[in-house]
C-alpha positions in Angstrom: 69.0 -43.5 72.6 70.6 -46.4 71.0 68.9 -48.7 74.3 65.1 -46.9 73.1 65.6 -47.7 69.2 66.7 -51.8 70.0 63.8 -52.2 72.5 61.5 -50.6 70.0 62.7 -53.0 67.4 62.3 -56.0 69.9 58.7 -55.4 70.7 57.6 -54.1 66.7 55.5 -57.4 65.1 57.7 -59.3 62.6 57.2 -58.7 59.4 58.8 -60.4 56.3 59.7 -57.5 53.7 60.4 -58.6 49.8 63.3 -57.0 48.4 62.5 -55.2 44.7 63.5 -58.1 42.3 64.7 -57.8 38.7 62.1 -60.1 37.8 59.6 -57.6 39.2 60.6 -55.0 36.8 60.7 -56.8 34.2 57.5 -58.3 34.9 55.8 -54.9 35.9 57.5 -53.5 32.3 55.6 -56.5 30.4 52.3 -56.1 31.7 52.6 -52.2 31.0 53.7 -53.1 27.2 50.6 -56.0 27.6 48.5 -52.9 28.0 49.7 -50.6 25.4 51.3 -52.7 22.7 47.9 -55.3 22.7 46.1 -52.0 22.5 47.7 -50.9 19.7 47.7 -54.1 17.9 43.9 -54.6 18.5 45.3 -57.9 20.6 42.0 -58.5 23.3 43.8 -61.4 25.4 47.1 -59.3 25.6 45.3 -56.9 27.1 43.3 -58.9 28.9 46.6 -60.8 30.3 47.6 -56.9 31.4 44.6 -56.4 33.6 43.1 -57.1 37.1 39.6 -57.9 35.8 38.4 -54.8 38.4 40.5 -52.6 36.7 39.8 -48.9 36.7 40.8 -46.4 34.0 39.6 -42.8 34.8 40.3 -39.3 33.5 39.0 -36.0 34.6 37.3 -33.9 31.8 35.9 -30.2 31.9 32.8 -29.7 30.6 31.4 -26.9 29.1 30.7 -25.6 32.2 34.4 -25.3 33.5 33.3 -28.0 36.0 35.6 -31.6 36.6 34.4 -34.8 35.6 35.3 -38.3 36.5 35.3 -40.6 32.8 35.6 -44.0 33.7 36.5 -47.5 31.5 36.6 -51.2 33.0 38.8 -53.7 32.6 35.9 -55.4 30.1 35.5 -52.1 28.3 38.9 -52.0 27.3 39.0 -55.5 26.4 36.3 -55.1 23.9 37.3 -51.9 22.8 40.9 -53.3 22.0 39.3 -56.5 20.3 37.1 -54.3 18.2 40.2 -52.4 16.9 42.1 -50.4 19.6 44.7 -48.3 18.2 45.3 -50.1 15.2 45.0 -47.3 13.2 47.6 -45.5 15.2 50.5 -45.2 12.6 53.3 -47.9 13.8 55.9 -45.0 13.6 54.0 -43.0 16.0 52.9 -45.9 18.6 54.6 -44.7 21.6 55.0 -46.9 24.2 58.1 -45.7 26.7 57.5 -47.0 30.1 58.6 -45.9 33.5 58.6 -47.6 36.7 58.4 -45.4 39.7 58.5 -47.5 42.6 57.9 -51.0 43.7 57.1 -52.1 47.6 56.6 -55.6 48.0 53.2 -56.5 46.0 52.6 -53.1 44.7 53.7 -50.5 41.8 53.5 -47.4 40.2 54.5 -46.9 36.6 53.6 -44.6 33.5 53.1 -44.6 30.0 53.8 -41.9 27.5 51.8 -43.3 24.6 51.0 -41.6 21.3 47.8 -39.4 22.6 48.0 -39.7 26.3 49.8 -40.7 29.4 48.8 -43.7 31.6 49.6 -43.3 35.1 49.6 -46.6 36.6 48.6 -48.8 39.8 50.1 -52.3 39.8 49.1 -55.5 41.8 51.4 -58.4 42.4 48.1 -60.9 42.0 48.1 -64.3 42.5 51.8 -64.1 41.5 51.4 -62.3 38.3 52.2 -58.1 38.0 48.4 -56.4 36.7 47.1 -53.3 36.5 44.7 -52.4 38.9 44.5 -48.8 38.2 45.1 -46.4 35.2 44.6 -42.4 35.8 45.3 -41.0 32.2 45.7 -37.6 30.7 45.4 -36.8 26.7 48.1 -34.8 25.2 47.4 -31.0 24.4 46.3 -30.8 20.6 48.6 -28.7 18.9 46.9 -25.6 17.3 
């Protein structure tokens, strides 16, 4: 058995594997605050900083129908939207922004954000040396009745 395992190892391709890095968390956790923090200070080039410019931010809404549908914002919408205001009229004591990374293999994450409204679910790419977001799938919070 032990024979089998070393062969297989000798004849797998070589590949260079980089070890999680504290400088990747903390670079992952300051794109993620990019995001929501320039959102909530209506700051367009923070967010803009935060963002793979093919970005996709979707959520699945019901209709009226009971049937699913895919919502969808670009990186530019976002931009714009955050320029013209964001969440700047999001009280500052209820601006949530608590961030958690789930996992990081070599250039790519996953992380979330429980933000005042919502939670972000998001896809990060190590791009061009620099931590984006390449993805956001997002859920609002339940109103409370």
């Amino acid at each position: 058995m032990v024979r089998a395992t070393v062969l297989l190892l000798a004849v797998m391709p070589f590949t260079v594997l980089r070890a999680q890095t504290a400088a990747d968390s903390n670079a992952i956790r300051q794109a993620a605050l990019d995001y929501i923090e320039g959102y909530y200070e209506g700051d367009g080039a923070r967010m803009e900083r935060a963002l793979h410019p093919e970005l996709a931010k979707r959520i699945v809404r019901t209709n009226d129908q009971g049937r699913s549908q895919l919502q969808q914002m670009s990186a530019m919408s976002l931009v714009l939207g955050t320029r013209a205001g964001g969440g700047k009229d999001t009280p500052v004591a209820d601006r949530r922004k608590d961030v958690t990374i789930f996992d990081i293999y070599q250039n790519a994450a996953s992380a979330k954000i429980y933000a005042s409204g919502w939670v972000d679910y998001l896809h990060l790419a190590k791009w061009n040396g620099r931590w984006v977001i390449v993805n956001v799938l997002w859920e609002l919070h339940p109103r409370s009745q």
